[in-house]
C-alpha positions as CSV (number, residue, x, y, z in Angstrom):
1,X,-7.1,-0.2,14.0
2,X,-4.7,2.4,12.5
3,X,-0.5,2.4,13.4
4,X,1.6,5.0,13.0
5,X,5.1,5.4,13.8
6,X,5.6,9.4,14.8
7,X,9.2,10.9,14.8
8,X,9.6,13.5,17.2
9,X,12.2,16.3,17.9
10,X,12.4,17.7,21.2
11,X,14.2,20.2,22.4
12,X,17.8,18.5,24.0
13,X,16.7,19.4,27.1
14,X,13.2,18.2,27.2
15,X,13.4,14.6,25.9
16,X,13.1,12.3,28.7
17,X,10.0,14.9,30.1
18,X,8.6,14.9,26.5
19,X,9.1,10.9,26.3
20,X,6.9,10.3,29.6
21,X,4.0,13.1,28.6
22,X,3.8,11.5,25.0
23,X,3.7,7.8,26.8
24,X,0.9,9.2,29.0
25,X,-1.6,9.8,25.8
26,X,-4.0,7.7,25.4
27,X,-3.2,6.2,22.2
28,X,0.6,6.2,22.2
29,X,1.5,2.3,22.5
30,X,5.3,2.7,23.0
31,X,8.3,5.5,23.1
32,X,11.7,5.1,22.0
33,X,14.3,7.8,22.7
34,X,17.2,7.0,20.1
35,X,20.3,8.6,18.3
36,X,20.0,9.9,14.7
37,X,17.7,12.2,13.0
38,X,15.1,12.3,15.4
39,X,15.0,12.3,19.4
40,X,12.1,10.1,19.9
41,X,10.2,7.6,17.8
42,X,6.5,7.3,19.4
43,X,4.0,3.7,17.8
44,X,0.6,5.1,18.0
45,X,-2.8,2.7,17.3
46,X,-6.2,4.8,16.6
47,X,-9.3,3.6,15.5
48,X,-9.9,5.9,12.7
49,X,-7.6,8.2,10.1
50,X,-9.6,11.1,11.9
51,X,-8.0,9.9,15.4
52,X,-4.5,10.6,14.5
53,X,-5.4,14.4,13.7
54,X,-6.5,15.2,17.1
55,X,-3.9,12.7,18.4
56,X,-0.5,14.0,16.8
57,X,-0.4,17.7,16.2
58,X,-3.5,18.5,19.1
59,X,-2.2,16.4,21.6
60,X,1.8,15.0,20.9
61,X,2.8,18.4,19.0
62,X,1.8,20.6,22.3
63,X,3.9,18.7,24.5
64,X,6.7,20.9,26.0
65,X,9.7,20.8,24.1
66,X,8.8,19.2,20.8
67,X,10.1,20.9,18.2
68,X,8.4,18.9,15.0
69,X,6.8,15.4,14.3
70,X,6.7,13.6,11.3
71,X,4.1,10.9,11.0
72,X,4.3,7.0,8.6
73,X,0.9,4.9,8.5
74,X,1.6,1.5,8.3
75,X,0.0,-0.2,5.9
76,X,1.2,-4.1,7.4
77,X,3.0,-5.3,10.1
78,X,5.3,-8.4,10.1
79,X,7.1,-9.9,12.8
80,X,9.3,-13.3,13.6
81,X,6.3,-14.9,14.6
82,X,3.9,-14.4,12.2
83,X,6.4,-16.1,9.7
84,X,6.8,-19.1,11.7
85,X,3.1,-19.9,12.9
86,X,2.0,-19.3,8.8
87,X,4.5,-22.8,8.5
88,X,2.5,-24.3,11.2
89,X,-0.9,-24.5,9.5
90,X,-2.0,-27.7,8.8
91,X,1.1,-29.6,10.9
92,X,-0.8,-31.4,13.9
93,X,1.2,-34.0,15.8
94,X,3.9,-34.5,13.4
């Protein structure tokens, strides 16, 4: 599976619309409307590279109200938990 992190401009007006039409694609995981740069940051998963061209500009980019989107394809994810299981290999009933 592919991830991408998408960062959206919408329209001032249109966010919180824009936030529940992008949520409601299939392949959008999670939305975030936040202060800064951009108005929305949307975490995609796609099976395939090809996926993320009819997901982002054929589906996200005709939402009403968004303005631009800039896509990152993440290469790795780490978390909190990952770090502490990979210390718990090997340790049984200590």
């Amino acid at each position: 599976m592919i991830t991408a992190i998408v960062l959206v401009q919408v329209e001032a007006d249109a966010i919180p619309e824009a936030a529940q039409a992008i949520a409601d694609i299939e392949g959008v995981r999670e939305v975030y409307s936040c202060a800064g740069d951009v108005d929305l940051i949307a975490s995609v998963r796609v099976a395939a590279h090809e996926d993320l061209a009819d997901l982002i500009p054929a589906k996200i980019g005709k939402v009403p109200g968004v303005l631009n989107t800039v896509t990152h394809i993440a290469f790795r994810s780490y978390s909190k938990a990952d770090s502490e299981s990979a210390f718990d290999i090997g340790v049984e009933g200590a």
